[in-house]
C-alpha positions in Angstrom: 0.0 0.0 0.0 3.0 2.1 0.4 4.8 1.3 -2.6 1.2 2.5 -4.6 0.9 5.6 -2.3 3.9 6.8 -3.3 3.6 6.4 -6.9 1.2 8.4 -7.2 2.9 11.1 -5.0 5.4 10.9 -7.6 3.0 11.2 -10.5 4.6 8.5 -12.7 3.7 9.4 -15.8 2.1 6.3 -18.2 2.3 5.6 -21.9 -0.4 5.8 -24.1 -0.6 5.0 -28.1 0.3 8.2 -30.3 -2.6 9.6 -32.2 -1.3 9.9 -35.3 -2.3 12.9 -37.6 -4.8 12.8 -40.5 -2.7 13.2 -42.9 -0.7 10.7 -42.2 2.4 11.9 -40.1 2.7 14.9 -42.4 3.2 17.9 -40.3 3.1 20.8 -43.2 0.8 19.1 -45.6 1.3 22.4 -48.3 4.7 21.0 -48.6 3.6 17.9 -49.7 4.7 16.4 -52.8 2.8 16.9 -55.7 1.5 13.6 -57.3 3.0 12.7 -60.4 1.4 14.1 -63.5 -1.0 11.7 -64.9 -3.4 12.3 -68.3 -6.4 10.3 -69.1 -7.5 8.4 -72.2 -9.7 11.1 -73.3 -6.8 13.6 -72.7 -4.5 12.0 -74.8 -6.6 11.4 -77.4 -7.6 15.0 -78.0 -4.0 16.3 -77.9 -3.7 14.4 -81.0 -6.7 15.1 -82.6 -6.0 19.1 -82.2 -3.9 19.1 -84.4 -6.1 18.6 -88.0 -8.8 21.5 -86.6 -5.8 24.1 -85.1 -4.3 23.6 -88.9 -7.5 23.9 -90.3 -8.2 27.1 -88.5 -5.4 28.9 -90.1 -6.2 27.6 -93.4 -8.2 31.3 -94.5 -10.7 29.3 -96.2 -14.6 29.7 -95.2 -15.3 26.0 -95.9 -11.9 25.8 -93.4 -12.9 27.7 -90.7 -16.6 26.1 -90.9 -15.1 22.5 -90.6 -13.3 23.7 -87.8 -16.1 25.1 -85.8 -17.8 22.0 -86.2 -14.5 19.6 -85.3 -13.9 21.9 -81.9 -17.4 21.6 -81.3 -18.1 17.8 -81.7 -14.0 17.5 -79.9 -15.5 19.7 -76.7 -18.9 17.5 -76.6 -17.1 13.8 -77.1 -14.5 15.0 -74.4 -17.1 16.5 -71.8 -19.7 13.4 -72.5 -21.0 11.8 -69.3 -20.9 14.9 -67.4 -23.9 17.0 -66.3 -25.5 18.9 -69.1 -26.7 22.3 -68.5 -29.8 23.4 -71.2 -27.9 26.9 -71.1 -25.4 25.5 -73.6 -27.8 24.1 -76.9 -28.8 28.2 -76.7 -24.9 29.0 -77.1 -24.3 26.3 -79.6 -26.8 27.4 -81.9 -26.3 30.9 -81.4 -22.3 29.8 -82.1 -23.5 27.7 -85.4 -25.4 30.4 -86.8 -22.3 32.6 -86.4 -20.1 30.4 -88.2 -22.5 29.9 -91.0 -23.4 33.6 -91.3 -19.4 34.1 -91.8 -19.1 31.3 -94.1 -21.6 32.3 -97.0 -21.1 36.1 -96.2 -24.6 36.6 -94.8 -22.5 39.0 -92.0 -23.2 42.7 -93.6 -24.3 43.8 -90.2 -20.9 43.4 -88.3 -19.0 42.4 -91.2 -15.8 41.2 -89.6 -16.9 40.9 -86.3 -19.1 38.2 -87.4 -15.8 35.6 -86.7 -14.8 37.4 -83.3 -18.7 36.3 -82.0 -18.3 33.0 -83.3 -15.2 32.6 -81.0 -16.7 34.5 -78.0 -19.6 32.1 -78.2 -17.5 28.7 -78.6 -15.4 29.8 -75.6 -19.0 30.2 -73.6 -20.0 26.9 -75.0 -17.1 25.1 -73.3 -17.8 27.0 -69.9 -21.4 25.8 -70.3 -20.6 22.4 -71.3 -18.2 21.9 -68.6 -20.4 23.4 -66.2 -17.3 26.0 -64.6 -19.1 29.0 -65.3 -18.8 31.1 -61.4 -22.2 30.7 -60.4 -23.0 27.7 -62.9 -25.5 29.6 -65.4 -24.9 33.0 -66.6 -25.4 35.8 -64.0 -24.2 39.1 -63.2 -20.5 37.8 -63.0 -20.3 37.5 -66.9 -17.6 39.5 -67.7 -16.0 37.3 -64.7 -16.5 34.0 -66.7 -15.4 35.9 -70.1 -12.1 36.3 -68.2 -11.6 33.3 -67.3 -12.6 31.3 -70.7 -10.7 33.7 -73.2 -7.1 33.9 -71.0 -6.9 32.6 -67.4 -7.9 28.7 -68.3 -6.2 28.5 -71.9 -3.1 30.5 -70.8 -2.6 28.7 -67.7 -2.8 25.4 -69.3 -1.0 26.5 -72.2 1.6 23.8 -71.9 -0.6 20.9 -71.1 -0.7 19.4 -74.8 3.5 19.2 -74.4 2.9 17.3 -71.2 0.2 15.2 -72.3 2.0 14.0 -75.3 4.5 13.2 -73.5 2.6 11.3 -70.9 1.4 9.2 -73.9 4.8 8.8 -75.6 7.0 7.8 -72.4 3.6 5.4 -70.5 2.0 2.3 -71.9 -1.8 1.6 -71.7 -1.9 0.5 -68.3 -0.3 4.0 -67.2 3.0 2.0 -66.0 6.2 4.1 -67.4 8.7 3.2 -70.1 12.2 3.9 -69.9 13.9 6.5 -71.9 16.6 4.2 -72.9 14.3 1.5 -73.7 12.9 4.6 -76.9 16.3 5.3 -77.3 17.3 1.4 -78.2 14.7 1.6 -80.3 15.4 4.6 -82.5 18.4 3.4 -82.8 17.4 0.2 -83.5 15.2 1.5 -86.5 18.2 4.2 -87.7 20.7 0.8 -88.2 18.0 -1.1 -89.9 16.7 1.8 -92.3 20.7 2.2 -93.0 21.3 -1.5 -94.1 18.1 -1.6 -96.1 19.5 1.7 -98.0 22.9 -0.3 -98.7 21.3 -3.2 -99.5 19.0 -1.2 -102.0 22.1 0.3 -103.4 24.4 -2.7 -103.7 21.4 -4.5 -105.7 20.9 -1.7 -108.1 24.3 -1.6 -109.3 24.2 -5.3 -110.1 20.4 -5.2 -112.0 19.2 -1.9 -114.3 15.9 -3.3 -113.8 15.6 -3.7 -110.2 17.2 -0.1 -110.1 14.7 1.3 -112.3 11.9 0.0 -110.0 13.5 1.2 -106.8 13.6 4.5 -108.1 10.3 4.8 -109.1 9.5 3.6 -105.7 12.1 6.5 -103.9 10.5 9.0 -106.6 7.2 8.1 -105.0 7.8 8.5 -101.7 9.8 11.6 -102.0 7.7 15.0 -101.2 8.6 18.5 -101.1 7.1 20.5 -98.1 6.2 24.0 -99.5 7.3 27.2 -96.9 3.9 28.1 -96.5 2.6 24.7 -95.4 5.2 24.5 -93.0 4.8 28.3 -91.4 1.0 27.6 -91.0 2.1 23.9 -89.4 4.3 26.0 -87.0 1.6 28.3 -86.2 -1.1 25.8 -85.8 1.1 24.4 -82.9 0.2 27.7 -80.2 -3.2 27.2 -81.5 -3.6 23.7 -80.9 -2.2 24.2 -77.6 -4.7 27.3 -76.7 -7.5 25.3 -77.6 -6.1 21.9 -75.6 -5.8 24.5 -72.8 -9.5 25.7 -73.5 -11.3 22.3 -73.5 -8.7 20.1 -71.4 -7.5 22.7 -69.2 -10.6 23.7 -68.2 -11.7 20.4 -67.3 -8.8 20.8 -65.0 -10.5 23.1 -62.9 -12.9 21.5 -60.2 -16.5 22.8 -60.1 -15.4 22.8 -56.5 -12.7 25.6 -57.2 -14.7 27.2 -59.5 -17.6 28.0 -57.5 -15.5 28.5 -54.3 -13.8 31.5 -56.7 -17.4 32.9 -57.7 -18.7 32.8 -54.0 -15.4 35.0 -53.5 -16.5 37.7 -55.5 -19.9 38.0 -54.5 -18.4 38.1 -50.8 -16.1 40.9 -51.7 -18.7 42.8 -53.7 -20.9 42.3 -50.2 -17.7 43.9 -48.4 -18.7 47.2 -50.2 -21.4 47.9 -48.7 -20.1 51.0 -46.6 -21.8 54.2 -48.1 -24.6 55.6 -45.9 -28.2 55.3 -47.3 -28.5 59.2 -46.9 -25.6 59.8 -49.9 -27.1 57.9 -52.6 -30.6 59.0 -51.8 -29.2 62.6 -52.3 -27.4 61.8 -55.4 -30.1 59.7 -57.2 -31.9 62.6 -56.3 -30.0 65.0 -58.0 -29.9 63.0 -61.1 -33.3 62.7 -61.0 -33.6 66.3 -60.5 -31.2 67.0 -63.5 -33.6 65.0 -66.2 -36.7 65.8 -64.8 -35.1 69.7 -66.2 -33.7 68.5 -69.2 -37.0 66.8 -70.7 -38.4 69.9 -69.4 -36.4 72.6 -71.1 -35.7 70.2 -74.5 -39.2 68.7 -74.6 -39.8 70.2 -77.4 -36.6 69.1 -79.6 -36.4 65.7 -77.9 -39.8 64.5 -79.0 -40.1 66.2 -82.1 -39.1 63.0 -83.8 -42.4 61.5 -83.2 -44.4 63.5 -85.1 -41.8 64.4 -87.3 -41.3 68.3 -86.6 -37.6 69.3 -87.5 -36.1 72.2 -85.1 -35.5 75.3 -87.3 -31.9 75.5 -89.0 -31.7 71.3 -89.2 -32.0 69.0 -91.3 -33.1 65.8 -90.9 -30.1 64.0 -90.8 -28.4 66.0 -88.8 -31.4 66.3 -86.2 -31.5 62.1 -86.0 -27.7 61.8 -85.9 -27.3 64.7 -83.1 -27.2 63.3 -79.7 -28.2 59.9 -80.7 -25.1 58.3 -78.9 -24.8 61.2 -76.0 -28.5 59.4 -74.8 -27.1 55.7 -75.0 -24.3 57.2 -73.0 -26.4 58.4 -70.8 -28.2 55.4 -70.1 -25.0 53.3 -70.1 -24.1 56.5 -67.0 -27.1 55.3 -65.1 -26.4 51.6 -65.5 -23.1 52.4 -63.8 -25.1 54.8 -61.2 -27.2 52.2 -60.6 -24.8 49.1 -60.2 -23.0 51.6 -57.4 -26.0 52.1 -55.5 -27.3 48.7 -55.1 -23.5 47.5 -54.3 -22.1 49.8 -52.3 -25.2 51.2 -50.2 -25.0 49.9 -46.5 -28.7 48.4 -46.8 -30.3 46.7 -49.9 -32.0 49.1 -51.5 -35.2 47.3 -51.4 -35.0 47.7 -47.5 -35.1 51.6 -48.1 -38.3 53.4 -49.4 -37.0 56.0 -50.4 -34.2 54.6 -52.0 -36.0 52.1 -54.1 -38.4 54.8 -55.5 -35.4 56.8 -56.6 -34.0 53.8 -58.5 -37.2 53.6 -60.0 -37.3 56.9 -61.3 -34.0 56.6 -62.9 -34.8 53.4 -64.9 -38.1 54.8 -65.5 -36.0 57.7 -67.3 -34.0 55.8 -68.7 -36.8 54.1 -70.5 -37.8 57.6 -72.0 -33.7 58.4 -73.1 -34.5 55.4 -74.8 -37.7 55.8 -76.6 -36.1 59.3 -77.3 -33.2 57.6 -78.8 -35.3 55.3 -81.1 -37.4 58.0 -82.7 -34.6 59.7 -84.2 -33.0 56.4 -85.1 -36.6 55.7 -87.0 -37.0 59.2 -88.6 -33.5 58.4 -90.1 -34.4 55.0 -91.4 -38.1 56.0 -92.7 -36.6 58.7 -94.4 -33.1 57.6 -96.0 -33.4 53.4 -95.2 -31.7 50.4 -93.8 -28.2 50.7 -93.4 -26.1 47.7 -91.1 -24.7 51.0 -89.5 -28.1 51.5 -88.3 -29.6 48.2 -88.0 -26.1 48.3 -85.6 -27.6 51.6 -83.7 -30.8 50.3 -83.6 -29.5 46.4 -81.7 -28.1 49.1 -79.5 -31.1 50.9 -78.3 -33.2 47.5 -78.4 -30.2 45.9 -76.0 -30.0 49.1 -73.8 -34.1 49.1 -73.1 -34.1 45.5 -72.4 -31.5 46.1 -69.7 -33.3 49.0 -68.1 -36.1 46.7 -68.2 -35.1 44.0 -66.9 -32.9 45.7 -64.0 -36.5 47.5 -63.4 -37.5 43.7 -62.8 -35.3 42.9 -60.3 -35.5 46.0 -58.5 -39.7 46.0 -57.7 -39.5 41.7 -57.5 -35.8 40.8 -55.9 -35.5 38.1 -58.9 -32.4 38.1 -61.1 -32.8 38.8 -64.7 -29.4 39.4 -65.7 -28.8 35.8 -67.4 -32.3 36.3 -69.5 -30.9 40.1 -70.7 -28.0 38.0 -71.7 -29.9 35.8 -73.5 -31.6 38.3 -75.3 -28.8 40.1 -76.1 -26.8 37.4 -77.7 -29.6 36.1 -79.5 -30.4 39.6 -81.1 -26.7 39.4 -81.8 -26.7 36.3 -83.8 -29.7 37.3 -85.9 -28.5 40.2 -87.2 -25.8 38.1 -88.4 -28.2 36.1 -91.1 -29.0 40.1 -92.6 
């Protein structure tokens, strides 16, 4: 009884099993090793296919450039097949197809050679679609965001995948176990000796039988091709390509959804983290502005709406009466887009919390709506009187675009519902049909 009392006066000190870390006795897991880079069936497969639509692409035929839209197209869905499909792409696809073929048979007098640079905005949206790593997973206010991303972040940061995929296919059998680089090097060497005796044995027959060396040099004669400069420079330059759109459709199938939305969850929080202006500022500013049209459509009331029933201001003409301060109004409602977008960002409160504050908001969309009916009855005395031009069909798209943004924005503001993916709908479908004028 002793002996125990004094053991535990002492405070002898047991052992117990270590608990061993989660991640497995790894202290600093960012240090970790990186695992060894690996590329898939489907991966390897379309670094080699690439290469037929990149040349393609820099071909400068129409026929070209519509076989290639159609290659990267049917490449993107056969690489992305089996994973969720979002409806939101079939509407970029189409609008992306009717791009292509509008450039193709020259039914593009609209934007003329802008009709190319929508078909590739719309097959890098495609791929985001398809692949389902848009931020928010359908289009949203974070557009530009997901524009970003698609044109340079994912292509450019996967640049150099092709080279390492091809690689990974060239150096690893089937079953992903890897081969040696002296066991390739034995056997290009092998293949050099062997094509170097054939060539002597060739040559040592010839000079002993005229026929046998007529035959074989029909048969060299045959298999000997020149490679013209121009076939090789466009080879050359189809290589970046290739690689941009490997780093389009691959890379970006690099990126986990989980990453992806993580980064788009980001940006909403730090837009949230704006919120610092006082309610009280932007109710006097808004009110200001509001002030400032209400005096304008006052004072000019007369020379704003005289499109409508077609009076002309003395000392004008009618061109010059449609053309002058056509664009100064879609700036102007572009200015309270902006105005708008800081308000319902930065204020300290939604604005749907404040009275006051939503009625303002209202106002200026509501004038908006008139800037743009203004707008589109000088753009329509100038068509009914001299006709359709693309230049105005172009101004017209404009105005149409602009009011269905106020309109929508309106929308949101009196229901809380988001209508900026169905404004980007509308857009790029207006877009695309101009294209077939």
């Amino acid at each position: 009884m002793d002996e125990e009392k004094m053991d535990v006066r002492s405070g002898t000190q047991g052992f117990a099993a270590p608990i061993l870390p989660e991640n497995g006795g790894n202290l600093y897991p960012e240090l970790a090793p990186k695992p060894p880079f690996a590329a898939s069936g489907r991966e390897m497969a379309l670094a080699f296919f690439l290469y037929l639509p990149a040349y393609l692409y820099l071909q400068g035929e129409t026929w070209c450039f519509l076989l290639f839209c159609a290659m990267f197209c049917a490449m993107a869905e056969w690489f992305y097949w089996g994973t969720p499909r979002a409806d939101e792409r079939w509407f970029w696809l189409g609008c992306l197809a009717v791009t292509a073929l509008a450039s193709t048979f020259g039914k593009n007098r609209v934007w003329e050679g802008y009709t190319p640079l929508f078909t590739h905005a719309f097959a890098v949206y495609y791929v985001l679609c398809r692949s389902g790593r848009l931020l928010e997973g359908e289009s949203g206010h974070l557009l530009p965001l997901d524009a970003l991303f698609g044109l340079f972040v994912f292509p450019f940061k996967h640049f150099f995948l092709r080279i390492r995929t091809v690689g990974f296919a060239l150096t690893h059998r089937k079953n992903g176990e890897e081969k040696h680089p002296a066991a390739w090097a034995a056997i290009a060497v092998g293949a050099l000796a062997a094509l170097g005796l054939l060539a002597l044995a060739v040559r040592s027959l010839s000079s002993t039988d005229e026929t046998f060396a007529g035959a074989a040099e029909r048969i060299i004669s045959a298999l000997r091709f020149e490679v013209d400069s121009l076939v090789l420079w466009r080879f050359a330059a189809s290589l970046p390509v290739g690689a941009y759109l490997f780093g389009l459709i691959a890379g970006t199938g690099r990126e986990t959804l989980e990453s992806v939305r993580a980064r788009g969850e980001r940006v909403n929080a730090a837009l949230s983290s704006l919120r610092k202006v006082p309610v009280v500022v932007w109710t006097a500013a808004l009110g200001v502005f509001a002030a400032l049209y209400l005096a304008f459509f006052g004072l000019q009331a007369g020379y704003l709406f005289g499109a409508f029933v077609k009076m002309i201001p003395d000392g004008y003409t009618i061109a010059e009466y449609a053309r002058q301060g056509f664009f100064s109004l879609c700036r102007v409602m572009a200015v309270n887009f902006a105005l708008l977008w800081l308000v319902t960002r930065a204020c300290v409160k939604p604005v749907r919390e404040e009275k006051p504050l939503l009625v303002l908001c209202t106002v200026l969309l509501c004038q908006s709506l008139v800037f743009a009916i203004i707008a589109a009855s000088k753009l329509y005395l100038y068509i009914s009187s001299y006709g359709f031009t693309p230049r105005r069909l172009q101004s017209a798209w404009l105005i149409v675009v602009l009011a269905a943004g106020t309109a929508c924005a309106l929308y949101s503001l009196v229901t809380g519902k988001k209508s900026v993916r169905y404004w980007t709908l509308f857009s790029a479908a207006t877009l695309m049909l101009l294209s077939l004028y």
